[in-house]
C-alpha positions in Angstrom: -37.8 -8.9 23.0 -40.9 -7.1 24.4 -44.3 -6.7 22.7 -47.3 -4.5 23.2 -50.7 -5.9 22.2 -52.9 -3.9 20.5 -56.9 -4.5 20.6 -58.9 -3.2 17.9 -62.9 -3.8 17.4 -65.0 -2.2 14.6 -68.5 -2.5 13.9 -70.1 -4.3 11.2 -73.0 -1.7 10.8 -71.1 1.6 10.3 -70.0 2.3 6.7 -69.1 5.9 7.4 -64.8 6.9 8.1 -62.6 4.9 9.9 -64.0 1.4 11.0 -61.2 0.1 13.0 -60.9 1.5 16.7 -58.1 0.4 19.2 -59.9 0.0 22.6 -56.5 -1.2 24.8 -53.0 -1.2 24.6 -51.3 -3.4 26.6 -48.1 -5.3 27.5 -49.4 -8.5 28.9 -51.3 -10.8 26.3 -53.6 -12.3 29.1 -54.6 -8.8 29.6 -54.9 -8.3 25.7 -57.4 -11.2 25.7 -59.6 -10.3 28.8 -60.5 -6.9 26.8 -61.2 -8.7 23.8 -63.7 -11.2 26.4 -65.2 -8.5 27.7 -66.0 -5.8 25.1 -69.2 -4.8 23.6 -72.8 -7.0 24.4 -72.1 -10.7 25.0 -68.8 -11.3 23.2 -68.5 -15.3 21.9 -64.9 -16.6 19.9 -66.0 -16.4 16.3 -62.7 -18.3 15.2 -59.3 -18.1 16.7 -58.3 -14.8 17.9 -61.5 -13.3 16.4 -64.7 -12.6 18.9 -68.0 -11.2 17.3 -70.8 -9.5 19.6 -74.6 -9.1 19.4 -74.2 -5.5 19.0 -71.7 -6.4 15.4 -68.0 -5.9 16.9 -65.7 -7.7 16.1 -62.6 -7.3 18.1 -59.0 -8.9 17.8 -55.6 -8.1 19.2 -52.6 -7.9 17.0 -48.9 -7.8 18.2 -46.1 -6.1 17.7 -42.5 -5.6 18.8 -42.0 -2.5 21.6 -39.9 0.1 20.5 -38.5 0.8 16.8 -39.5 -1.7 14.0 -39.4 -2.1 10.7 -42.4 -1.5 8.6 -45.0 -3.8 9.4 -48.4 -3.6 8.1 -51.5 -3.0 10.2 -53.8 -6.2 10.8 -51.2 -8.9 9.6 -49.7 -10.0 13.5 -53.1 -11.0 15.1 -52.9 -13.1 17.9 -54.9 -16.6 17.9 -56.2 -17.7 20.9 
């Protein structure tokens, strides 16, 4: 089965609309990951599969399965790595 990896980020400061950006879409986990290293202003691993930065992101990459699925909720398949 094929997945896409989804990498999302929001900021801790911003109270105003939608928090939760997607800042990559890939198809190659290792790539997932490398985005998650290297977004925002000095990214460190928080806990697994979560990274915080000094500028309040804190980004994660969920998966899911390519093509049609069945009704899976949003932010319940993150990756920890």
């Amino acid at each position: 089965m094929s997945e896409v990896f989804i990498v999302y980020t929001y900021n801790q400061n911003r109270c105003s609309g939608s928090r939760e950006k997607v800042i990559g879409t890939y198809l190659c986990l290792e790539d997932a990951i490398q985005r998650v290293k290297t977004f925002g202003d000095s990214p460190y691993k928080y806990s697994p599969g979560i990274y915080y930065t000094k500028d309040n992101f804190v980004t994660f990459v969920e998966r899911y399965p390519l093509g049609d699925c069945k009704n899976i909720e949003m932010f319940t398949t993150r990756v920890d790595f």
